[in-house]
N, C-alpha and C positions, 0 to 999 in steps of 0.2 A: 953955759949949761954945765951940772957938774956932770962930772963920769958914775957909770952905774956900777954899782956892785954885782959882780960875779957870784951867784949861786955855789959857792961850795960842792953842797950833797950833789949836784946836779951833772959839775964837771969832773966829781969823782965817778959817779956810777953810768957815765954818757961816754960815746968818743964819737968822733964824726968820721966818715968814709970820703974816699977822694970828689965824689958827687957830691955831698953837702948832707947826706942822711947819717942820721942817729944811729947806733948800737946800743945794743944794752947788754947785761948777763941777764941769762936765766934763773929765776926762784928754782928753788928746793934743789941744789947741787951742795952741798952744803956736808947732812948728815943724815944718817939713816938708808943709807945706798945700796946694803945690801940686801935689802926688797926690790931692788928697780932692776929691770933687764938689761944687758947691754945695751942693747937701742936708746932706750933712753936715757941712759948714762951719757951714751955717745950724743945727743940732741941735747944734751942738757951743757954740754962743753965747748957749744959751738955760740955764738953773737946771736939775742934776739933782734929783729928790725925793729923801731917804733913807729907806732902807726902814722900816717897823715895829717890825722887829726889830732894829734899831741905838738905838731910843730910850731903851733904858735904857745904854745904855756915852756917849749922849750927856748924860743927866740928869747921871750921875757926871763929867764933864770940865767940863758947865756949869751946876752947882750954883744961880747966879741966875737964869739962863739969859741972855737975850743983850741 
């Protein structure tokens, strides 16, 4: 069987935690920030979770995983 290719886009904007779940960043930290409050300037800097149900379209993009 040959070996599967590694998703790129996938292992760039993912990382995995010592339990085996996803990270992601946050949209809209970017530009235009000073319209946005501290708060969520502050929530926007921090790792989003991925849901449960994105685990398996992530298995299939990172086959080793990360």
């Amino acid at each position: 069987m040959p070996k599967l290719k590694t998703r790129k886009c996938a292992a760039k904007r993912l990382k995995m935690t010592g339990t085996g779940k996803f990270r992601h960043n946050k949209a809209g930290a970017r530009h235009l920030m000073t319209g946005k409050g501290a708060k969520r300037k502050r929530r926007l800097g921090q790792d989003g979770a991925v849901s449960p149900a994105e685990k398996s379209r992530i298995k299939v993009a990172l086959p080793y995983g990360l």
